[in-house]
KETOR-88229 format. One record per atom (N, C-alpha, C): residue in one letter; x, y, z. Coordinates in pm, whole numbers, plus 32768, in hexadecimal, padded with zeros to 4 digits. Example, Ala and Ser with C-alpha at 12.3 -4.5 7.8 and 13.67 -1.06 7.14 Angstrom:
<nodes>
a85277DC7830C;a84CE7E3E830C;a85287EB6830C;s85057F1F82C4;s85577F9682CA;s850A80038313;
</nodes>
This chain:
<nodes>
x6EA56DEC5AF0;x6EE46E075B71;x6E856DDB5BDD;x6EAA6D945C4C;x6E5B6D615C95;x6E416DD55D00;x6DD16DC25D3F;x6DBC6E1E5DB7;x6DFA6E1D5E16;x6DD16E755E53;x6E0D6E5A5EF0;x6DED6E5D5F85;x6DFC6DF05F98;x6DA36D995FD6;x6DCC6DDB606A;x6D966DFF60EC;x6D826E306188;x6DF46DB061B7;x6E286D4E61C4;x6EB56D1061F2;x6EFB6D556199;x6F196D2A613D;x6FA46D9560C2;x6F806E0B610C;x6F236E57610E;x6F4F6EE76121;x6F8B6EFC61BF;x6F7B6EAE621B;x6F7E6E7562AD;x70376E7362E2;x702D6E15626A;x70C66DCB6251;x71326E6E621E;x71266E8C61A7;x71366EED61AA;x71866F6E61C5;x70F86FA56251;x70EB6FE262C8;x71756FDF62EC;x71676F766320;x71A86F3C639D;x72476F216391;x72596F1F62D9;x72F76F0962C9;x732A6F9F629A;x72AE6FFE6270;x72F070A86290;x731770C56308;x72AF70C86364;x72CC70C663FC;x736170A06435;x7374700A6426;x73EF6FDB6443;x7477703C63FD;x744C706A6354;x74C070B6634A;x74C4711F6366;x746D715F637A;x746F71DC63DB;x74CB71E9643B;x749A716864C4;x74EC718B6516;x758C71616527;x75B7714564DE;x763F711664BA;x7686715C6482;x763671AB6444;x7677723A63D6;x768B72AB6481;x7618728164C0;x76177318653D;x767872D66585;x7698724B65D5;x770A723F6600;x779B725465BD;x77B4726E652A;x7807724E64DF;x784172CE64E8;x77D4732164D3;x781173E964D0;x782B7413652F;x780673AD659F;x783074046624;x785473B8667E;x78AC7354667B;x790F732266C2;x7976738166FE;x79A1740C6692;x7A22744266E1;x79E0745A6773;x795774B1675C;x792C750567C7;x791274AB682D;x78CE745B6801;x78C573DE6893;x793D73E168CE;x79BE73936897;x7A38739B68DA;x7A5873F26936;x7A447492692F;x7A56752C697A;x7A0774DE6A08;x799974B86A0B;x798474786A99;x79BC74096AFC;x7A1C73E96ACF;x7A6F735F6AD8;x7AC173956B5A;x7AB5738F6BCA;x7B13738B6C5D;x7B0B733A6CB6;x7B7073386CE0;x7B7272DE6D4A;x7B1E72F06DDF;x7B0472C36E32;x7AAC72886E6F;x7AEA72FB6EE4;x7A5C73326F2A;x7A7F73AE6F8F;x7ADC73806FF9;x7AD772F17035;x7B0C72DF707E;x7BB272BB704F;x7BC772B76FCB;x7C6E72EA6FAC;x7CA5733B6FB8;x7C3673BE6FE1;x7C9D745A6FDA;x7CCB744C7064;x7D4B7476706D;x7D8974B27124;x7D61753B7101;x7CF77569714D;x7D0676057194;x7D63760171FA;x7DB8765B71ED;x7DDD766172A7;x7DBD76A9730E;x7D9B76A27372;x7D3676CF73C2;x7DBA772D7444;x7D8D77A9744F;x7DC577E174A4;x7DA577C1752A;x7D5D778B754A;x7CE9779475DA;x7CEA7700760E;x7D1D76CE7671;x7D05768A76D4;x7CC27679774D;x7C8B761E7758;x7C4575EE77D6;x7C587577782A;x7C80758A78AD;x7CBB752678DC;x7C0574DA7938;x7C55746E7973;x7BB1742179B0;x7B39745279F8;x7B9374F77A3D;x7B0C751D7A40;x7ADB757C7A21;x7AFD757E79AC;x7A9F75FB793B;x7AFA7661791D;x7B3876A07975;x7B9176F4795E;x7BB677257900;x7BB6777678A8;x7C097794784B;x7C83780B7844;x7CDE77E577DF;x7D39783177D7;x7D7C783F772A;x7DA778BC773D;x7DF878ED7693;x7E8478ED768C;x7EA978937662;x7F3E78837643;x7F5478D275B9;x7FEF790475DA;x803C79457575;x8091794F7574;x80FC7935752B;x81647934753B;x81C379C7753A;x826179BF7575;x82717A50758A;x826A7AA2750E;x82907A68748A;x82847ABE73FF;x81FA7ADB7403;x81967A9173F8;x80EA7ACC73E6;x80CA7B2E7455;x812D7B2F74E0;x80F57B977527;x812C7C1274E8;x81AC7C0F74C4;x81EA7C8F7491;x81C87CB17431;x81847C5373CB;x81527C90732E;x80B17CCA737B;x80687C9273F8;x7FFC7CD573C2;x7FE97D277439;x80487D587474;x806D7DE974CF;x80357DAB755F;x804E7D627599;x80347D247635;x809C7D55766C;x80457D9576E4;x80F87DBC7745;x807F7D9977C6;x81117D61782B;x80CF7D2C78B7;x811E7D997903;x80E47D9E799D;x81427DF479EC;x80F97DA37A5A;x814D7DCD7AC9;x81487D747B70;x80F87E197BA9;x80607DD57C03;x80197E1D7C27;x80547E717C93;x80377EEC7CBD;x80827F287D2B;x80297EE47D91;x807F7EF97E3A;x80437E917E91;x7FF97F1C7F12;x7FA67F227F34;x7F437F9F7F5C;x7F247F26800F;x7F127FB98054;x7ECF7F7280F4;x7E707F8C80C4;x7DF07F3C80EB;x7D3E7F3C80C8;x7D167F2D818B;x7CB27F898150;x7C677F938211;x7C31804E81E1;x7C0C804B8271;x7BE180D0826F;x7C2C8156824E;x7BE281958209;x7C1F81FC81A0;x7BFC82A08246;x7C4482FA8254;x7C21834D82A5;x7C3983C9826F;x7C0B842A827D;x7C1884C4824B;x7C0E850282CD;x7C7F854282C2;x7C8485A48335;x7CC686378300;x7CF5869F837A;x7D16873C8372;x7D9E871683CD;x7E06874E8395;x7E7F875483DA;x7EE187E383CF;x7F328814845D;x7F45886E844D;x7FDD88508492;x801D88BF844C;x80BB88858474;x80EE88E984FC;x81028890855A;x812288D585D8;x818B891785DB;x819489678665;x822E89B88670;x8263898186EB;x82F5891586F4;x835B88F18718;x836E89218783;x83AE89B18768;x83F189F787D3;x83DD89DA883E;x836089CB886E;x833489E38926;x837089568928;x835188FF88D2;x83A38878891C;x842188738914;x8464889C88C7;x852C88AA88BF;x853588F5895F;x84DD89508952;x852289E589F4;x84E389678A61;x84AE89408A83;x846E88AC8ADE;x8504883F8AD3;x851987FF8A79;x857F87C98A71;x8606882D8A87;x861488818A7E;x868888E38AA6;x86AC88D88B45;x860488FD8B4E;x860C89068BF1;x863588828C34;x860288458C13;x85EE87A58C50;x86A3877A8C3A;x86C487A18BD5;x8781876A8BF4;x87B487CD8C6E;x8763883D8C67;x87CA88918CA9;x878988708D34;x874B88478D7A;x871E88058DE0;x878487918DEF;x878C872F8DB4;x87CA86CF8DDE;x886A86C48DE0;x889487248D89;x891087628DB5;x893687908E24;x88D587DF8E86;x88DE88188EEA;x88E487A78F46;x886687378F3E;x887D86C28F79;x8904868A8F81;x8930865E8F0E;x89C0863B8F2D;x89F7866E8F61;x8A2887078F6B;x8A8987628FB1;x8A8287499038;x89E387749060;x89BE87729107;x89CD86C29141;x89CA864490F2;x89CF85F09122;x8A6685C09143;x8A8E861890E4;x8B2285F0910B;x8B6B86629188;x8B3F86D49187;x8B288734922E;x8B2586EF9292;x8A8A8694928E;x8A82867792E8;x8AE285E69319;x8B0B85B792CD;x8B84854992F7;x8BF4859F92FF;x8C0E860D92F0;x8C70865B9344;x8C7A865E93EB;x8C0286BB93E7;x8BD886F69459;x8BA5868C94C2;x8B9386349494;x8B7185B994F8;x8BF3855A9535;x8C6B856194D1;x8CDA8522950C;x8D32858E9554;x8D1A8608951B;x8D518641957A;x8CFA865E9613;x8C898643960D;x8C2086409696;x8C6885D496D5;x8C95853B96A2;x8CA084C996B4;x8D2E84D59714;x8D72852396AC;x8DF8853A971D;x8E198576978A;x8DE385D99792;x8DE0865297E5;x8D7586009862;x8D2185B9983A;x8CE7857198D1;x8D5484ED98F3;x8DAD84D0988A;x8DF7843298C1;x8E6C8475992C;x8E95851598EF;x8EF085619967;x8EC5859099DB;x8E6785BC99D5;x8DE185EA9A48;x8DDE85809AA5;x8DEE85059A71;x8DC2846C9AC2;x8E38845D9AEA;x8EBE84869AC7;x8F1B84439ADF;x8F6084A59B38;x8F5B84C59BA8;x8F5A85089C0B;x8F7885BC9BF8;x8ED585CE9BC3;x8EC786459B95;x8F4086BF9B55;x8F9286499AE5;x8FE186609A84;x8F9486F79A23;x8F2387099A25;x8EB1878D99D3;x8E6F87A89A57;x8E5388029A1C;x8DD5888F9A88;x8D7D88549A32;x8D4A88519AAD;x8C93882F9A9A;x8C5588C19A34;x8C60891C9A26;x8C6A898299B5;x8C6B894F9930;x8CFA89159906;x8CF689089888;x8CBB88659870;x8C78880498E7;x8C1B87BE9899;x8BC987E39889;x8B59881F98D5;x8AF1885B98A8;x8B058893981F;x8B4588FD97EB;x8B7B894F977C;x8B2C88EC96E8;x8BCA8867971A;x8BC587FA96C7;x8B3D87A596C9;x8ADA87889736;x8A4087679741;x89D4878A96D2;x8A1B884496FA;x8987889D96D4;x89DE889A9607;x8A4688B495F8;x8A5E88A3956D;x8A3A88069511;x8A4587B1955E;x89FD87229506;x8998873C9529;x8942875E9562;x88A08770958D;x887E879F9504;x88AD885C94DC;x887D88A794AC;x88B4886F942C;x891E87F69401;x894387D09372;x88C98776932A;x88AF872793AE;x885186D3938D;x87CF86EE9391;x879D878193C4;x873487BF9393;x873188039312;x879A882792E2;x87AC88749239;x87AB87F091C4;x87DF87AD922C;x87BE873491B8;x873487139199;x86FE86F491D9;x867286AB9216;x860C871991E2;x8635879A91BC;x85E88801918F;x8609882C90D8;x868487CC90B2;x86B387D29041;x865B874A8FEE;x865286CF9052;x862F8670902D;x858886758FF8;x854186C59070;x84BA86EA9043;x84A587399001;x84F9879C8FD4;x850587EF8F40;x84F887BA8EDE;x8545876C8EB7;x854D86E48E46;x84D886948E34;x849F86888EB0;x843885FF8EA1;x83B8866D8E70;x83B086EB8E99;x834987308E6D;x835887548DBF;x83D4875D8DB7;x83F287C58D35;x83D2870C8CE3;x840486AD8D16;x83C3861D8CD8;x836C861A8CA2;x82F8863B8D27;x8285862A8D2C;x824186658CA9;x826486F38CAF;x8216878F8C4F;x824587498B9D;x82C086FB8B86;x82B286D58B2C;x826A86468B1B;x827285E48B36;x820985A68B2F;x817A85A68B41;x816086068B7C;x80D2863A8B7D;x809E86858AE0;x80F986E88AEB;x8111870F8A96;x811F86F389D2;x816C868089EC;x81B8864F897A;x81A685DF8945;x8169857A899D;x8130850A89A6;x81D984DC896E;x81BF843F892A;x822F843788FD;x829A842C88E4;x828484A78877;x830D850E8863;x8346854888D7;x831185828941;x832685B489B3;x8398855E89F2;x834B84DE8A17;x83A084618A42;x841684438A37;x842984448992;x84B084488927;x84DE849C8947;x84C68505894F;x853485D78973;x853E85A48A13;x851A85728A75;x855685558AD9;x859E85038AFA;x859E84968AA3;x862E844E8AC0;x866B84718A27;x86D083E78A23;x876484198990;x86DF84058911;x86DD847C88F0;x86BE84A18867;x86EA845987F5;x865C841D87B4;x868F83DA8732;x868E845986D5;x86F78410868F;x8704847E85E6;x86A184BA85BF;x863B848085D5;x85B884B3859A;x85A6853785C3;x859485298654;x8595859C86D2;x85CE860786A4;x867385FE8658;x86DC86848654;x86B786BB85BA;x86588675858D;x862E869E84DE;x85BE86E98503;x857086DA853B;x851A87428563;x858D87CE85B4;x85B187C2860D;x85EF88148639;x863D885685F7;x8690882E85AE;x86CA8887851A;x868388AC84D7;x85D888C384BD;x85A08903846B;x85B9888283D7;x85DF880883DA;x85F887BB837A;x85728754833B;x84EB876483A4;x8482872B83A9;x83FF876F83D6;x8380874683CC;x8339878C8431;x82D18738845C;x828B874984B3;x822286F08502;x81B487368515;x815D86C284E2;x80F086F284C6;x806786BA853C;x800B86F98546;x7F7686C385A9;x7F1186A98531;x7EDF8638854A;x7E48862384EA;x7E1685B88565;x7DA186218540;x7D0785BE85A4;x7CBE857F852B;x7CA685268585;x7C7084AE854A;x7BE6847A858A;x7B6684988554;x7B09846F8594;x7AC883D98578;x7A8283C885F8;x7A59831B860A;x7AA482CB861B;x7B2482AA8605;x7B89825E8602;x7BF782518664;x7C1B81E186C3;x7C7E81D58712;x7D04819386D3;x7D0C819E8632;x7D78818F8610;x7D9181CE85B1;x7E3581F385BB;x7E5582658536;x7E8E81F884CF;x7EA682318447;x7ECF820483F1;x7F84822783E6;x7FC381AD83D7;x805281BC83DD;x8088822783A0;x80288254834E;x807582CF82C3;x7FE1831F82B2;x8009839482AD;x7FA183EF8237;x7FFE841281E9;x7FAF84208197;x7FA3849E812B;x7F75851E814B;x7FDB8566813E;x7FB886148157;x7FAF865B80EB;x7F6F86BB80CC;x7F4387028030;x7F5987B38079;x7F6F87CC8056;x7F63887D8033;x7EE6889B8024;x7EA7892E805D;x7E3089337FE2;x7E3089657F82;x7E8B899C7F3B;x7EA989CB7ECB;x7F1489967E67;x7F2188E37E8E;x7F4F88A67E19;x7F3E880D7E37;x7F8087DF7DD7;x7F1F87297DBE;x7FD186D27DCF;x802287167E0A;x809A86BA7E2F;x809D86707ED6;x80AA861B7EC8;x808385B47F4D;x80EE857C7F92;x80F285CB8039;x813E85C9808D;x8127857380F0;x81A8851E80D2;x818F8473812B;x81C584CA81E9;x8167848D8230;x816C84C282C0;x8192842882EB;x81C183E6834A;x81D3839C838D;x81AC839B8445;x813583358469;x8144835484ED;x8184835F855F;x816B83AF85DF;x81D8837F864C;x8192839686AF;x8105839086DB;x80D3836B874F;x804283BB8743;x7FE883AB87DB;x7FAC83F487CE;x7FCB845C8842;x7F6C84CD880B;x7F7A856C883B;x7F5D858988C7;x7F9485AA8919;x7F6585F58957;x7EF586468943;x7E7A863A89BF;x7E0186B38990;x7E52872D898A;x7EA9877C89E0;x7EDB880689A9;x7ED2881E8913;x7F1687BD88C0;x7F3787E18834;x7EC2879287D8;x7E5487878832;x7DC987828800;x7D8487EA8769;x7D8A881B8706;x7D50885E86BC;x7CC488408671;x7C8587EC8697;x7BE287E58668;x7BC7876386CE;x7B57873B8686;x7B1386BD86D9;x7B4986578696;x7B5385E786F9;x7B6B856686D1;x7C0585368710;x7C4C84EC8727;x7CD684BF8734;x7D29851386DB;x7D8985448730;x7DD7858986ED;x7E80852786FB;x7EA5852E8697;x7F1384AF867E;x7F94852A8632;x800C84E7866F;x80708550862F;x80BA84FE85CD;x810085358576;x8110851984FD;x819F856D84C6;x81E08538848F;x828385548464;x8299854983C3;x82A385A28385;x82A785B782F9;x836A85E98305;x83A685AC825B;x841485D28257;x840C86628204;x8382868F81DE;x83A3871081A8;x838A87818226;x83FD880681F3;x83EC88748244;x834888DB8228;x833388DA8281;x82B789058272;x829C89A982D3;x82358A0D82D6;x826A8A6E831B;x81FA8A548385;x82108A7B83EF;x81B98A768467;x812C8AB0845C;x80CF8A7C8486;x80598AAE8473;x80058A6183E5;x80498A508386;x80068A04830E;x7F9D8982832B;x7F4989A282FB;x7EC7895182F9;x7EC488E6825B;x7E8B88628288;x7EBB882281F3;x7E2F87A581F8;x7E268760818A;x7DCA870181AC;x7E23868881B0;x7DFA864581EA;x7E2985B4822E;x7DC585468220;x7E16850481A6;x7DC984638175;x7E0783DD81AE;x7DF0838C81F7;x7E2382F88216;x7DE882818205;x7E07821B8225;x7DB381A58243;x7DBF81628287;x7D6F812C82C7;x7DB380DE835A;x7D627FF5831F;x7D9D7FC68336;x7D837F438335;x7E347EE4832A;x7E087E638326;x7E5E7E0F8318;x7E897DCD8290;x7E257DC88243;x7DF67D8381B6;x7E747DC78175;x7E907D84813C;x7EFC7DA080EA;x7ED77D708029;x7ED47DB37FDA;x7E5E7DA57F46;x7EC57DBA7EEF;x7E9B7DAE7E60;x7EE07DE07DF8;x7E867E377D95;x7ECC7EA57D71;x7E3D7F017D18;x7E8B7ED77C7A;x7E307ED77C36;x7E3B7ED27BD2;x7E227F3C7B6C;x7E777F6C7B16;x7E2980097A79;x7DB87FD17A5E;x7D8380767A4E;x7CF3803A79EF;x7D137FF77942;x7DA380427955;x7D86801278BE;x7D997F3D78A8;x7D7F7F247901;x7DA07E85792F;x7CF37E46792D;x7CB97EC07957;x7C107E517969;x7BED7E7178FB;x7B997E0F78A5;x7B487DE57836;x7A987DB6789F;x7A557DD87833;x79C77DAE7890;x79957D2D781B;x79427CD1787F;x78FB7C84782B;x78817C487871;x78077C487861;x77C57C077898;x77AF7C4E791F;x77A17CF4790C;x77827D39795C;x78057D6679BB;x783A7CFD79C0;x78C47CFA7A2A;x794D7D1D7A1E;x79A47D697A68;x7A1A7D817A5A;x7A847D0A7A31;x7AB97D1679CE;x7B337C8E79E9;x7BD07C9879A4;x7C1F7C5D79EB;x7CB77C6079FD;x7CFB7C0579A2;x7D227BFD7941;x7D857B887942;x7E207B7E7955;x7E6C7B0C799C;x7E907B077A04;x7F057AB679D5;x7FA27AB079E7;x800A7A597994;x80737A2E79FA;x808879CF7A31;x80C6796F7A73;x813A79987A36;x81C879A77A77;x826879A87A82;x827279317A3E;x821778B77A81;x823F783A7A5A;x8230780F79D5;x8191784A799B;x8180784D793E;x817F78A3789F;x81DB78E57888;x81E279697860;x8176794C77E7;x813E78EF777D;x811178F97726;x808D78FB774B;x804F790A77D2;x7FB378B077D6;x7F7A793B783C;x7F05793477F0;x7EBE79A77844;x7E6779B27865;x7E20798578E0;x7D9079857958;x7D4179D9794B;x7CBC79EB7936;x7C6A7A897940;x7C3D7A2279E0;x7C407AA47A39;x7C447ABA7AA0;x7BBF7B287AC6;x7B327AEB7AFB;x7AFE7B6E7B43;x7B047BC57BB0;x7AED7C577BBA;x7B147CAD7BEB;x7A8A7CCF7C66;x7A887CF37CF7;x7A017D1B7D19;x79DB7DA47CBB;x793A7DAA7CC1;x78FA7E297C89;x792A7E967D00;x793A7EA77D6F;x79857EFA7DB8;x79D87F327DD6;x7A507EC17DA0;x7AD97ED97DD2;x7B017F6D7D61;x7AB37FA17D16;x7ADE80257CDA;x7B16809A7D1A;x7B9780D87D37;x7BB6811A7D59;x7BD181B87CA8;x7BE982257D1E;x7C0F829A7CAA;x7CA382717C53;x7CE282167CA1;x7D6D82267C62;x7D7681937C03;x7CF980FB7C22;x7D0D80987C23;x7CA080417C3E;x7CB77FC57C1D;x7C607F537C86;x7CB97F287CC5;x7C7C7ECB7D32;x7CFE7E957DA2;x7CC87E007D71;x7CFF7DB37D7C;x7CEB7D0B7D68;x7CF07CCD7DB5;x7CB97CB97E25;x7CE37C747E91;x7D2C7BC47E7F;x7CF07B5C7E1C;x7D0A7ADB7E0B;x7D8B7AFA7DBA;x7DEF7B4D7D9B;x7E5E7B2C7D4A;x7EBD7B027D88;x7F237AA07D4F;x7F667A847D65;x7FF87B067D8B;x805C7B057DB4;x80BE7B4A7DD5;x81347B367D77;x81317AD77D3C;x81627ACD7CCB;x815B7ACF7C48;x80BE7AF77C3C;x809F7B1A7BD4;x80B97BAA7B82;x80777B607AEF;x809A7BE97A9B;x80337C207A3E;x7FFC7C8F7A6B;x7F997CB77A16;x7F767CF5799E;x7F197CD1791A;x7F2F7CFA78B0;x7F087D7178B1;x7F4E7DCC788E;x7F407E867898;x7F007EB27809;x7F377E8277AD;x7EF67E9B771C;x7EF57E0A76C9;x7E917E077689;x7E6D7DC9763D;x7E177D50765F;x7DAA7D6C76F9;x7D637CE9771E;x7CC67CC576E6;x7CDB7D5B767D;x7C467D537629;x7C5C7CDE75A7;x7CD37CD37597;x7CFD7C7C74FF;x7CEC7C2E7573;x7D2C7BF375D8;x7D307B5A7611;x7CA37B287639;x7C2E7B847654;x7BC67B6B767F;x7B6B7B4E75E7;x7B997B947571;x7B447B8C74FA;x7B797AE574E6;x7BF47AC374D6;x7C517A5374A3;x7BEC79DC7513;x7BF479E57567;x7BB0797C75E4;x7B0A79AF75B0;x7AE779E97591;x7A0F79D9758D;x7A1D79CA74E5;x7A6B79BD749C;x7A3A799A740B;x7A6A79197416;x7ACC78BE745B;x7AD878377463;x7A5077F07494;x7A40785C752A;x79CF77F37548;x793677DC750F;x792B784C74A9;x78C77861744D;x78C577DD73EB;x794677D273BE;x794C778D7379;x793D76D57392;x798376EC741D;x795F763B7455;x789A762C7468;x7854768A74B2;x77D776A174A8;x7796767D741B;x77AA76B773AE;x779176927340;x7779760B730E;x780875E97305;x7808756072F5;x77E674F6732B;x77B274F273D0;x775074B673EF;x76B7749D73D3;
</nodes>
């Protein structure tokens, strides 16, 4: 038997080797195959999240995905924004101004009567001198008579007339106003108080030369909120603390003397508040998302100021008036929009 020689054993080597690995590709071809896919850029994900040119993004859904994954929108209530005021209001007593207006008709009634006297008493003055003239047809007697009776008509008048202008006066001084209104034809408003069908209220108002169109009146012993409407300001008489005192017309009956607190706001701004259950936070910050009429499937996150927090709400000042805000479910639309953009991040 010949030896064996370092090439033979070389040679060999080298043709175990070779079957080795042909046997290891041979047994495991299935498993290789299990890695066999197609190329990442064949899969369609579909992407909920759009961005238009300038960055913007937004979450589309259609109306079934809003209803399977509980989205409900509602239209924000629309709030005056400006200065908020707290004041003390107390509900006045009427009467002295109805018995003022009593008086004041019954004055000018009298006016009429005596003005029409005195166009009596003056044509009959008128005649009784055209017979006098006409070759002393009357005794100088009964013109005089007829003289001194238009004299003294047109003094009862003239003393009826300044009755009126005083009893005027005492209500507008008085009444400011309202006063004004009870002296000439009474609006409806006027005879609802007077029937006991309304009541009117005084709240001072300090620092401020303007009232708020509406308070809110509270009880102090309950949390139901009585809309007051304004109607001028007060007379100092019906002054009750410091500050402008402004009168005020509520449609509830209220009893005289009642003391209440009085909330308003006075500005022009006209806002929309939004539920809390509508803000989601991210990135420290309040935020909205926000659904176009036009667009019912597509939905804006919208930021909110860190201020605009009210007890009942935030107010939004940039919303649209036609918009519609997501009330529940803007934590799924905000998770759905930051795991997309996680994901475009990534893949860069």
């Amino acid at each position: 038997m010949k030896a064996l020689t370092p090439h033979r054993a070389m040679f060999l080597m080298g043709l175990l080797i070779i079957a080795l690995v042909w046997a290891l590709i041979y047994y495991a071809r299935d498993e290789w195959k299990l890695y066999e896919a197609p190329d990442d850029d064949d899969i369609a994900v579909p992407s909920l999240v759009e961005r238009d040119e300038s960055g913007m993004s937004s979450v589309k859904l259609t109306a079934a995905a809003q209803k399977a994954s509980g989205i409900e929108v509602g239209q924000p209530l629309t709030v005056r924004a400006g200065t908020e005021h707290e004041a003390q209001a107390a509900v006045l007593d009427v009467e002295p101004l109805f018995a003022l207006r009593a008086q004041l008709q019954e004055a000018r009634a009298d006016i009429a009567r005596l003005a029409s006297q005195l166009a009596r008493s003056e044509a009959e003055r008128d005649r009784i001198q055209a017979l006098y003239s006409d070759d002393r047809n009357a005794s100088e007697r009964a013109l005089q008579a007829a003289r001194s009776q238009a004299e003294q008509d047109r003094g009862a008048l003239g003393a009826a007339r300044a009755r009126a202008d005083g009893l005027h006066a005492r209500l507008v001084q008085g009444w400011g106003v309202l006063g004004g209104q009870a002296s000439g034809e009474a609006p409806p408003e006027l005879d609802r108080l007077a029937d006991r069908r309304a009541s009117l209220v005084a709240i001072a108002l300090r620092g401020t030369s303007e009232a708020p169109p509406t308070m809110q009146l509270r009880l102090p012993d309950g949390d139901e909120s009585i809309e007051a409407r304004r109607v001028g300001l007060a007379p100092r008489s019906l002054a009750h603390a410091a500050g402008e005192t402004w009168l005020y017309k509520t449609e509830r009956v209220l009893p005289t003397g009642t003391r209440l607190a009085a909330r308003g706001v006075t500005g022009t701004a006209v806002l929309h508040l939004v539920p809390n259950s509508a803000v989601v936070w991210y990135a420290g910050l309040p935020w909205i998302y926000v659904r176009d009429d036009d667009e019912p499937e597509e939905f804006i996150r919208q930021a909110l100021p860190a201020e605009s927090q009210r007890p009942d709400g935030w107010l939004a000042p940039a919303l649209e008036d036609d918009a519609r805000v997501v009330t529940r479910g803007a934590q799924l639309l905000l998770s759905e929009e930051l795991k997309h953009t996680l994901a475009d991040e990534n893949d860069d």
